[in-house]
KEPA-609324 format. One line per field, with one value per residue: chain; x, y negated, z of N, C-alpha, C in turn; residue in one letter; residue number from 1. Coordinates in Angstrom, 2 decimals, always signed. Layout:
ch: (A  ...)
n_u: (X  ...)
n_v: (Y  ...)
n_w: (Z  ...)
ca_u: (X  ...)
ca_v: (Y  ...)
ca_w: (Z  ...)
c_u: (X  ...)
c_v: (Y  ...)
c_w: (Z  ...)
aa: (A  ...)
i: (NUM  ...)
This chain:
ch: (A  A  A  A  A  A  A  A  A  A  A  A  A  A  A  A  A  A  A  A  A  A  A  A  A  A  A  A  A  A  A  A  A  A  A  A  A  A  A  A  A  A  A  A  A  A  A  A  A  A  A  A  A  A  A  A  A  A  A  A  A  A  A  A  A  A  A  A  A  A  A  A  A  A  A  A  A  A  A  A  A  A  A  A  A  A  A  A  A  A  A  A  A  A  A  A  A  A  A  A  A  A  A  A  A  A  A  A  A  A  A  A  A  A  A  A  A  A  A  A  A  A  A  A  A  A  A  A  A  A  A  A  A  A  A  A  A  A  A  A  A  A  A  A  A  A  A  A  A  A  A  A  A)
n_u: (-5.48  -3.34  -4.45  -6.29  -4.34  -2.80  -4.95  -5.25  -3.27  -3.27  -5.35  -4.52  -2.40  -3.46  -5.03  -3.59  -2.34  -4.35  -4.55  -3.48  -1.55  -3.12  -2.45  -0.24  -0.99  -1.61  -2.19  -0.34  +0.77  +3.06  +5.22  +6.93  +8.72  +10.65  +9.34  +11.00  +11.29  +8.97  +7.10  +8.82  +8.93  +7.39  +5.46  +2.55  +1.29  -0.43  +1.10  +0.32  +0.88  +0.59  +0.90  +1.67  +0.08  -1.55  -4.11  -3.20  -2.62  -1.02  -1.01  +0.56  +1.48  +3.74  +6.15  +6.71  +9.26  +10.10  +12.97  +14.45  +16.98  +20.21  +20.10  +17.87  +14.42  +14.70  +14.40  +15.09  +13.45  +12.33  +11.06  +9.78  +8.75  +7.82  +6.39  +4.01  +5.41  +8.83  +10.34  +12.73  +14.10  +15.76  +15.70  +16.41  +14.19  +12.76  +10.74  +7.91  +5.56  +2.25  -0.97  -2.43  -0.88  +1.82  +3.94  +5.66  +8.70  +10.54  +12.30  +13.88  +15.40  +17.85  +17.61  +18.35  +15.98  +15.70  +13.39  +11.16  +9.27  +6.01  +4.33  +2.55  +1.29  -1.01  -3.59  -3.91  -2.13  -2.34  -0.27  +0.37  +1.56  +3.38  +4.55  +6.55  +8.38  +10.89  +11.26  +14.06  +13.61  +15.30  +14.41  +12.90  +11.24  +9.52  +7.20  +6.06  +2.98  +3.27  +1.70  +0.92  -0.53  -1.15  -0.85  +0.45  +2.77)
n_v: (+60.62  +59.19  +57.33  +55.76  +54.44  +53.00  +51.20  +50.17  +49.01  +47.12  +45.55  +44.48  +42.81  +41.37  +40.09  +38.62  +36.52  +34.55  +33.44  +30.99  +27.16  +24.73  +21.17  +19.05  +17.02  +13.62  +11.95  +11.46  +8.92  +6.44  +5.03  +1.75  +1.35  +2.38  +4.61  +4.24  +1.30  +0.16  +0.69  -0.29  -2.46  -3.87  -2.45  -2.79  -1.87  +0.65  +2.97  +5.86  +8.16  +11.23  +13.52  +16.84  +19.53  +17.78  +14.80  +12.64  +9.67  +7.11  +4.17  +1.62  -1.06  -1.40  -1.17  +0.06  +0.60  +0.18  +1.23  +0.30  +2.70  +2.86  +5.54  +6.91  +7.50  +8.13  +6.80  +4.83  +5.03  +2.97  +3.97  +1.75  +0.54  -1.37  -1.47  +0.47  +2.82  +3.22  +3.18  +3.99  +4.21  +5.26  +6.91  +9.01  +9.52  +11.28  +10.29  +9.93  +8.84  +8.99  +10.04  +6.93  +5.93  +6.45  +9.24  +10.21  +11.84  +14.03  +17.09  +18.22  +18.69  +17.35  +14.98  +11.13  +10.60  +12.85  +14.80  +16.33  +14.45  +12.88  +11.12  +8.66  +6.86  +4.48  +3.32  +0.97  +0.04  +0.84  +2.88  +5.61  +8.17  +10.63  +12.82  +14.87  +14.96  +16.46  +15.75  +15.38  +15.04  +15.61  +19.00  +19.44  +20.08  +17.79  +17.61  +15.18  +14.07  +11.98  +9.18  +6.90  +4.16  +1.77  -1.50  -2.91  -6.15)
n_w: (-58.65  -59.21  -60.72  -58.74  -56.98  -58.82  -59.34  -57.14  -56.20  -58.41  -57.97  -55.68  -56.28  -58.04  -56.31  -54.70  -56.78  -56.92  -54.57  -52.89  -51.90  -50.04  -50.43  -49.53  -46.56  -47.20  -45.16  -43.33  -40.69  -41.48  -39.67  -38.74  -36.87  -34.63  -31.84  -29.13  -29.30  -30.14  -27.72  -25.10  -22.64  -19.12  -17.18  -15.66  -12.38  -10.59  -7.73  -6.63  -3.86  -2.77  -0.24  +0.14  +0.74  +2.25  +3.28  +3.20  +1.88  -0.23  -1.49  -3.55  -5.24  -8.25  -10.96  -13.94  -16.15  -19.82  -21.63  -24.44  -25.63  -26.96  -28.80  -31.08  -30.66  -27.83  -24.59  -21.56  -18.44  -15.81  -12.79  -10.27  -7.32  -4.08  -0.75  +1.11  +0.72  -0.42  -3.76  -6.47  -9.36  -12.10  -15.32  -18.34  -21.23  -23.30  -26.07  -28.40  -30.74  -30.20  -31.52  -31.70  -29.79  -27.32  -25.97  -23.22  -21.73  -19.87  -18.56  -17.64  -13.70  -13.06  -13.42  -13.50  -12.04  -10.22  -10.71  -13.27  -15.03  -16.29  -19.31  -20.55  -22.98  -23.71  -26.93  -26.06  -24.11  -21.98  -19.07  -18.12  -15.60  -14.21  -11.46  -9.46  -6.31  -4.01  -1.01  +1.98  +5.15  +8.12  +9.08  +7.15  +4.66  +2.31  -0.17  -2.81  -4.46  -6.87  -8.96  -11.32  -12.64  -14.88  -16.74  -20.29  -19.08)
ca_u: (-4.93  -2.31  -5.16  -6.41  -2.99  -2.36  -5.68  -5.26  -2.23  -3.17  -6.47  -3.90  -1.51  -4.27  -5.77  -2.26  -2.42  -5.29  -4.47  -2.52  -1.40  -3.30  -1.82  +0.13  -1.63  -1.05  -3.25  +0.73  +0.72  +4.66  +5.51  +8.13  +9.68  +10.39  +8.92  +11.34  +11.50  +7.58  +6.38  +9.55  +8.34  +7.48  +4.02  +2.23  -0.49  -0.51  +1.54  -0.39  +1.20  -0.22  +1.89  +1.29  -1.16  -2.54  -4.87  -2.52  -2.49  -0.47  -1.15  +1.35  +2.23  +4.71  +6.19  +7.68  +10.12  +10.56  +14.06  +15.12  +18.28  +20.63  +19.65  +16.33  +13.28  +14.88  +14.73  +15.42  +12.05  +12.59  +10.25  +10.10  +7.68  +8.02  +5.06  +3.25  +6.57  +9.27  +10.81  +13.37  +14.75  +15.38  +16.24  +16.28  +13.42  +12.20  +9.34  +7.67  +4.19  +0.94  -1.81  -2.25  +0.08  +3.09  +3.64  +6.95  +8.89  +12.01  +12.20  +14.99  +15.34  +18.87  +17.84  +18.18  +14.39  +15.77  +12.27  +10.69  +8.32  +5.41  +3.79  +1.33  +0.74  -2.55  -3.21  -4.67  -1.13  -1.93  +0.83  -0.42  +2.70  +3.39  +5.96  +6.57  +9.52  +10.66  +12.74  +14.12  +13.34  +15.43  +15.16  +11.72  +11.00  +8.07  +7.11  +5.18  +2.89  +3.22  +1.27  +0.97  -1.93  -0.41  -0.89  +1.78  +2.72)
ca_v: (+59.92  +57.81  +55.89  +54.87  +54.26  +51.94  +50.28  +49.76  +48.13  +45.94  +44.29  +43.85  +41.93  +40.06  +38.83  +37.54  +35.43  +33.58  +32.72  +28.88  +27.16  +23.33  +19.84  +18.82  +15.94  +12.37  +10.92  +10.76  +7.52  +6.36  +3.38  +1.27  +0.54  +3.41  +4.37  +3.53  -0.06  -0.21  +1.00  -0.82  -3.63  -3.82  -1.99  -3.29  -1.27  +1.02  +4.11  +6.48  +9.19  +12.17  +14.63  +18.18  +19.99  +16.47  +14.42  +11.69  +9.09  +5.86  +2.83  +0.42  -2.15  -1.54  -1.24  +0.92  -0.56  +1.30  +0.08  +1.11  +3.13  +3.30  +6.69  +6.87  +8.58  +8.01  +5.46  +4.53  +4.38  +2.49  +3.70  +0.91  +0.31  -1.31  -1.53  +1.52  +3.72  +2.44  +4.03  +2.76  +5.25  +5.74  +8.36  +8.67  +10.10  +11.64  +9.73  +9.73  +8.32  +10.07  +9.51  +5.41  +5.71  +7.30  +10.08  +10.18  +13.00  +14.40  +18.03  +18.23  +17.94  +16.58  +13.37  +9.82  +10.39  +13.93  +15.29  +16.09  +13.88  +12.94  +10.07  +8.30  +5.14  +4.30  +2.31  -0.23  -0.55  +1.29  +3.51  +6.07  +8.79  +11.48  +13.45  +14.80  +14.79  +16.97  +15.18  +16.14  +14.83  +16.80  +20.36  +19.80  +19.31  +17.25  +17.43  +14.19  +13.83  +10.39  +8.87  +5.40  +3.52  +0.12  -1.97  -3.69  -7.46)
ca_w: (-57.51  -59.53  -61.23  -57.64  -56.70  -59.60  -59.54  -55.71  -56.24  -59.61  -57.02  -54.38  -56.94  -58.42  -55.22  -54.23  -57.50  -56.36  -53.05  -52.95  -50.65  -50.08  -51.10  -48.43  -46.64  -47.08  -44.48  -42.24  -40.49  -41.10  -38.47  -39.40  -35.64  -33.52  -30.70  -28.00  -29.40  -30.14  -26.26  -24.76  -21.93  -18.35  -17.08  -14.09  -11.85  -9.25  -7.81  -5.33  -3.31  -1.87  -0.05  -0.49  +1.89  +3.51  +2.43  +3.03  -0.10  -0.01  -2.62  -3.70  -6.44  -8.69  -12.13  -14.83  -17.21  -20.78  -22.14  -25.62  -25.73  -28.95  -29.55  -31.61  -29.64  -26.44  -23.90  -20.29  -18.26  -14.66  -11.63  -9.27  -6.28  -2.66  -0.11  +2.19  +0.20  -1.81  -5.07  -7.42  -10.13  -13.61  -16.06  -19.92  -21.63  -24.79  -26.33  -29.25  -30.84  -30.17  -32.29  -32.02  -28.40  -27.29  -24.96  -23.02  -20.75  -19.29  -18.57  -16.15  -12.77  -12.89  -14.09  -12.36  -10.71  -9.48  -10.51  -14.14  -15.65  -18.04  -19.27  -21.85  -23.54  -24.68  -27.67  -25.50  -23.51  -20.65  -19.35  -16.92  -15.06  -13.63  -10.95  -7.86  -6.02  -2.62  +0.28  +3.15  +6.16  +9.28  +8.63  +6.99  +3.36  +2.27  -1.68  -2.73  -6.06  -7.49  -10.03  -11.80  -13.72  -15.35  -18.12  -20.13  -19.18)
c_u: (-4.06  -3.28  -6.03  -5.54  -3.11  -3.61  -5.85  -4.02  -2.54  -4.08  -5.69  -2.97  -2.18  -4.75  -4.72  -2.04  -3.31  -5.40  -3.11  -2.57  -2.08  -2.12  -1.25  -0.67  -1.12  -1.55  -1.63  +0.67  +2.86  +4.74  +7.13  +9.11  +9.78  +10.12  +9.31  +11.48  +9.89  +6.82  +7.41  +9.24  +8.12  +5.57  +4.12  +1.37  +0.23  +0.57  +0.77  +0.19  +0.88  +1.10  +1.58  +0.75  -1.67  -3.31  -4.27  -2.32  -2.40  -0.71  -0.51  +1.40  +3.43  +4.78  +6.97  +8.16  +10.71  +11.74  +14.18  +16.74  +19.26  +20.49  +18.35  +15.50  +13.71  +14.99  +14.82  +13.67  +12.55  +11.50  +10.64  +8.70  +7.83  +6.34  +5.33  +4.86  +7.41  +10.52  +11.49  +14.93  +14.32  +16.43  +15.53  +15.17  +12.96  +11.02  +9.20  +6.29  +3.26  -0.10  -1.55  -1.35  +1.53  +2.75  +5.68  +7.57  +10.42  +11.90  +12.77  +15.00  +16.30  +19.00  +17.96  +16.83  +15.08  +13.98  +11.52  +9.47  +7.55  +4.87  +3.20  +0.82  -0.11  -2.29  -3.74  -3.05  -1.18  -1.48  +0.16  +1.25  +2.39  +4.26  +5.54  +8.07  +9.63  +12.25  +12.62  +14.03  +13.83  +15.41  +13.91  +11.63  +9.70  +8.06  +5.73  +4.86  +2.61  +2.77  +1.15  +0.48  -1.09  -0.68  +0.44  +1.84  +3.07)
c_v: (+58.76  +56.90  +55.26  +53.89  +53.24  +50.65  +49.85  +48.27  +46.71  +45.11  +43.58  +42.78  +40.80  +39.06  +37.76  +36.49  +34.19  +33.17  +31.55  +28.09  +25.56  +22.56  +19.81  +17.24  +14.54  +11.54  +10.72  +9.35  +7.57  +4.76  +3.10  +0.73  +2.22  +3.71  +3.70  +1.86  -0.69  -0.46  +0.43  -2.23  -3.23  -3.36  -2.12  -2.34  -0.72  +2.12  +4.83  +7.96  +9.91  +13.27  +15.80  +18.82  +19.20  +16.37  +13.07  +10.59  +7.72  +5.75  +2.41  -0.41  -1.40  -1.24  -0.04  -0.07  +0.35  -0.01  +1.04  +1.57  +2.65  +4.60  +6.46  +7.92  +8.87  +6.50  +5.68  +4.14  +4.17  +3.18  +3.13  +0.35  +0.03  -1.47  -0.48  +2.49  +2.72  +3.82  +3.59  +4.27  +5.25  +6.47  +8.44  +9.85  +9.90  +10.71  +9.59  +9.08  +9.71  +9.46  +7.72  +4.95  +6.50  +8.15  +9.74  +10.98  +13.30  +15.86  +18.21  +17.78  +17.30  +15.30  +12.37  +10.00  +11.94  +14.79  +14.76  +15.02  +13.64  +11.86  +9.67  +7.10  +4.95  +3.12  +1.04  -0.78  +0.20  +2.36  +3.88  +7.54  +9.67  +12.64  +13.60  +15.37  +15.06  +15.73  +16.01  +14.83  +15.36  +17.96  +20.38  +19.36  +19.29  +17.43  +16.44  +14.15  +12.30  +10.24  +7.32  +5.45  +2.44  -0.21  -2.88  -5.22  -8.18)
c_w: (-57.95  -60.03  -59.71  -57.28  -57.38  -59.44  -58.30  -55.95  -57.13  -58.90  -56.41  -55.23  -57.25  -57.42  -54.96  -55.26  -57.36  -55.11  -53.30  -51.79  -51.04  -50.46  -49.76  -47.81  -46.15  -46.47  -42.90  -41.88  -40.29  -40.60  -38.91  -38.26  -35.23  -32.31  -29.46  -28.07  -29.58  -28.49  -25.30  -23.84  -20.47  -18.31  -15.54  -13.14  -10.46  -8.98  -6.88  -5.29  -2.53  -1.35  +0.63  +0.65  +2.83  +2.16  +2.60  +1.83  +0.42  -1.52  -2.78  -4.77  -6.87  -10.09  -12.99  -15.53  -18.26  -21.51  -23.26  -25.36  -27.28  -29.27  -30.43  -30.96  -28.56  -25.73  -22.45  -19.21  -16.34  -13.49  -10.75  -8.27  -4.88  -2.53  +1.33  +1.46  -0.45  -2.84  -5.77  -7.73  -11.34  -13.79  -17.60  -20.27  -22.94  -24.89  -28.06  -29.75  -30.68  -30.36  -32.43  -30.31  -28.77  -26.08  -24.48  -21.71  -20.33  -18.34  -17.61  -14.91  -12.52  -13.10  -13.36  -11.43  -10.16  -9.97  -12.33  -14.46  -16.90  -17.76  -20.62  -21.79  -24.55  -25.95  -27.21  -24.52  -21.97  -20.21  -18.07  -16.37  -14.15  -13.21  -9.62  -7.63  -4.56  -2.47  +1.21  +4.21  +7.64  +8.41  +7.63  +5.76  +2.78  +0.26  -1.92  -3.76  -6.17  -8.97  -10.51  -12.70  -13.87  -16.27  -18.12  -20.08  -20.13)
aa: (X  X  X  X  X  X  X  X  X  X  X  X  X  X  X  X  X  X  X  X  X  X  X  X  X  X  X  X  X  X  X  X  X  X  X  X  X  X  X  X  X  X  X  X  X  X  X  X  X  X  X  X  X  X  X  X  X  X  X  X  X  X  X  X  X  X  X  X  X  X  X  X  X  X  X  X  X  X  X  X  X  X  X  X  X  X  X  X  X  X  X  X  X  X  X  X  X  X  X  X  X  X  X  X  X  X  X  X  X  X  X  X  X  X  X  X  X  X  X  X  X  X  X  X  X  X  X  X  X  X  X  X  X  X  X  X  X  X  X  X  X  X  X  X  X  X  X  X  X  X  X  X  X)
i: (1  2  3  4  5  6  7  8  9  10  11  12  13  14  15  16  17  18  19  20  21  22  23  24  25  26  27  28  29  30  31  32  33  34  35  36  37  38  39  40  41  42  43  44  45  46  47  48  49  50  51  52  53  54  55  56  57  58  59  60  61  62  63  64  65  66  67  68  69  70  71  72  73  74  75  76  77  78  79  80  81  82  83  84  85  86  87  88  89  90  91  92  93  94  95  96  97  98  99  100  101  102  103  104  105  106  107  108  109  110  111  112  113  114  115  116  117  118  119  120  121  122  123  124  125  126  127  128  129  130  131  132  133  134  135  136  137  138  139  140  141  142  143  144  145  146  147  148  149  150  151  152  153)
């Protein structure tokens, strides 16, 4: 039984000698700006709002505006839109690169928009969003999803 024992053990030792761990890989892309100062500019397109069990869906014009902060990997992103609705709020958000874009978010609802968000910047420039945000109205509260297509000017 002990020479099982031992020769159980001496495989199990040996195998663990031959297991290694890869090279680590050097195919990292390192950018020499950081994001909030790279994706930083004004984005043009659309916003469209649907509100929640219609089929209701307003269009408008309007813009986002990514401002660099002095923090690093944060910045200030503007929603602004008059027309059929109007909108006009910002609130600081995480962002970082994603693949040849950025992605960019804010978790909280306490923030200047009152209402979490996400968002994504292509490597072509176009900055697409996403939130919804309840009001009240009287005793009645409406929750609206808002979205925005834009490219940057």
């Amino acid at each position: 039984m002990k020479k099982i024992l031992y020769s159980l053990f001496a495989v199990l030792a040996l195998s663990c000698s031959f297991i290694s761990c890869s090279d680590d890989d050097d195919d990292a892309t390192i950018h020499s700006v950081t994001p909030e100062k790279a994706a930083a500019g004004v984005y043009s397109g659309t916003f469209t709002r649907v509100q929640d069990g219609t089929t209701d869906t307003l269009y408008t014009q309007g813009t986002v505006t990514i401002t660099a902060t002095d923090s690093a990997y944060c910045a200030d992103v503007t929603y602004d839109c008059t027309g059929d609705f109007t909108f006009n709020a910002t609130s600081v958000a995480n962002i970082s690169y994603a693949g040849n874009g950025f992605v960019f978010t804010n978790n909280s609802t306490s923030n200047g928009l009152g209402a979490s968000f996400i968002g994504r910047i292509s490597s072509e420039g176009t900055l697409s969003s996403y939130f919804k945000v309840q009001q009240k109205s009287g005793r009645k509260t409406y929750t609206y999803y808002y979205n925005f297509s834009g490219v940057k000017q």
